[in-house]
N, C-alpha and C positions, 0 to 999 in steps of 0.2 A: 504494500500500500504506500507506495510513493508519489509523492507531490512534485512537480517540477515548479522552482520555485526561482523567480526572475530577482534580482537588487533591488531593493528597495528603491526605488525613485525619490528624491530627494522633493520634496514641496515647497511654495512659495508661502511666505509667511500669510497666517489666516488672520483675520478679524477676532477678536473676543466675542466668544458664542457663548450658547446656553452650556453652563457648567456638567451638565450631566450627560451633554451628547459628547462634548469635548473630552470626559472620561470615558467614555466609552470608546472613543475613536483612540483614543492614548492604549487603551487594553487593544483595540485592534491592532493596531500598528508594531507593538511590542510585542503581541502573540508572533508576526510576521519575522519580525527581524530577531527574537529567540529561537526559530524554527533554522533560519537562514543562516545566521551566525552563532547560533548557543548561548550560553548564558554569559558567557567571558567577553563576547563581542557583542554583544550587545552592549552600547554605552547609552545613559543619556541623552547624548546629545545627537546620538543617533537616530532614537527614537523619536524625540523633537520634532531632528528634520523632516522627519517621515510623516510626522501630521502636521508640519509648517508651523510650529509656534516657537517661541525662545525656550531653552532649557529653564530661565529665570519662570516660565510662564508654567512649566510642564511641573517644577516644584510646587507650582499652588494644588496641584491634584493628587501628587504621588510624595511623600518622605524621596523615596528612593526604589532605584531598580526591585530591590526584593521585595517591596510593599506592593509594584505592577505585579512583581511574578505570584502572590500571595493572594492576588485578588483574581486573575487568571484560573489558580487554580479552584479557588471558589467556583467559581463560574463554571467550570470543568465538570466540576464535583456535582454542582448541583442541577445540571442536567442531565448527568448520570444518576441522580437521586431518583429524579423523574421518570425516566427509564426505566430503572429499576420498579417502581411503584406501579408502575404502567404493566408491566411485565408479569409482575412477581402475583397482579392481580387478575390477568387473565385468566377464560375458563376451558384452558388443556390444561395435558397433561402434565407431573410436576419435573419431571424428566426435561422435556422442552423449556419449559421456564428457566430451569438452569442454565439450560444448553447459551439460551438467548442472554441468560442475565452475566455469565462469561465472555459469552461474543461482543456484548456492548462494553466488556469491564476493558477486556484488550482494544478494544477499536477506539476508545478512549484513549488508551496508553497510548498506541501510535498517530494517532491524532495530534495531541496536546503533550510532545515527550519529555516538553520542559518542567511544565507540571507535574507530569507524573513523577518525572525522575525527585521532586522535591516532595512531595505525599509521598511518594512509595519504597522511594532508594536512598534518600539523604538520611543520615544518621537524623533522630527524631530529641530534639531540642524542645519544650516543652515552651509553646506559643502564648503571649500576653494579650496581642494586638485583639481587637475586635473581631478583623478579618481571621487569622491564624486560629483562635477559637470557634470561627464557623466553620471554619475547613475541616478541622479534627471534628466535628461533629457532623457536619455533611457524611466525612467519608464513616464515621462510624455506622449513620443510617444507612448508609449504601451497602454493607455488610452484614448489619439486623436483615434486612430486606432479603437478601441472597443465604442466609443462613436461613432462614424460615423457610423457604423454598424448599432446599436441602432436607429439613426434617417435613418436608410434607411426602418427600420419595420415601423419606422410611416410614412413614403414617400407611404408604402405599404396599409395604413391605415389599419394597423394591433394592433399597438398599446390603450393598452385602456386605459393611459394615455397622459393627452394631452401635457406635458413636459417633451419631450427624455434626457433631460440631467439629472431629477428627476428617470427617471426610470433607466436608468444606474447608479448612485448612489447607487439604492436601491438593483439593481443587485449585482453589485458589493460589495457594503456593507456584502450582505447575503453570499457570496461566501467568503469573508475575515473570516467571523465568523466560518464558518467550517473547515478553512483551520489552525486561528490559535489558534482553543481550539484544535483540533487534533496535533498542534504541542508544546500547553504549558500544555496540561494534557494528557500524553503518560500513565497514567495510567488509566484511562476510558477504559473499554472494549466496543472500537469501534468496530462498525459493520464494513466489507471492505473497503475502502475507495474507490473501483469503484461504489458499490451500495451506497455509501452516497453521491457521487457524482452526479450520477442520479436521484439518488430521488427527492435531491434539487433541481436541476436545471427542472426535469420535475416541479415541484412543484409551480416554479417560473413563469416558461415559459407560464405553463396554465393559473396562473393567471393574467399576463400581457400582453398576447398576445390573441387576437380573433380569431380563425378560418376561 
């Protein structure tokens, strides 16, 4: 699942707009040039140029780079919440619900890898900010959601282990592992990332689920 992804084009300085579209365009813009350049080249003033305002100007919205990337992953997060709730509430089977509620957890990871690599891979520092407390709770909802799922296969006595919270772990765990070598060794010639995504998950699913 790869983006072909052109330089950022540098903008001419904007007018003073409504504060809330202009943060919004600030998180687009920095989603763009984190994806492009990663988190080290990503500067400020990079970002700036890219939605046309002063660095002086981009400080009235953001502290700093990590507070963009922190609100990014909110965002991230909490559409994946939604997903998740969307999913986790349909009426198949609870097999399928998994299936999909892993398929979205990875299509997110390589989607958004800045984010994830900071939710899911960065040693975990315990967050003050407003933001940083929604995250850690967004994503703990996102995992209530997909554990319950989980114990409804063994509700189904589908499961062939007999500890649901053991086997979502383990789900989970194997889905983290593809999601983030494919996003900290971009030089691997991966196979597609829709057939590695199948594979694994058929691979899982047969092993953990009975017929």
């Amino acid at each position: 699942m790869e983006a072909v992804l052109s330089k950022p084009v540098k903008s001419a300085r904007k007018a003073k707009g409504d504060g809330h579209l202009r943060r919004i365009e600030i998180l687009e813009a920095a989603e763009r040039i984190f994806v492009a350049d990663g988190y080290e080249g990503a500067t400020i003033r990079k970002i700036a140029d890219e939605v046309g305002v002063s660095s002086t100007a981009l400080y009235m919205h953001f502290r700093d780079k990590d507070e963009i990337l922190h609100e990014i992953c909110l965002g991230a997060l909490q559409a994946l919440l939604q997903q998740n709730s969307q999913i986790a509430a349909m009426p198949i089977d609870a097999v399928t619900r998994v299936r999909l509620l892993l398929e979205a957890y990875m299509r997110m990871g390589l989607e958004h890898p800045n984010a994830y690599r900071l939710v899911y891979c960065a040693n975990q520092r315990p967050g003050t900010s407003p933001t940083q407390l929604a995250t850690a709770e967004t994503s703990r909802l996102c995992y209530e959601r997909y554990v319950g799922v989980v114990t409804d296969i063994a509700a189904e006595g589908r499961l062939r282990s007999s500890d649901p919270n053991a086997a979502a772990q383990v789900l989970w765990t194997a889905c983290h592992g593809l999601v983030a070598l494919m996003i900290t060794r971009p030089n691997v010639e991966w196979a597609p990332a829709d057939e590695l995504i199948t594979l694994l998950l058929d691979g899982l699913l047969h092993g953990l689920v009975a017929d």
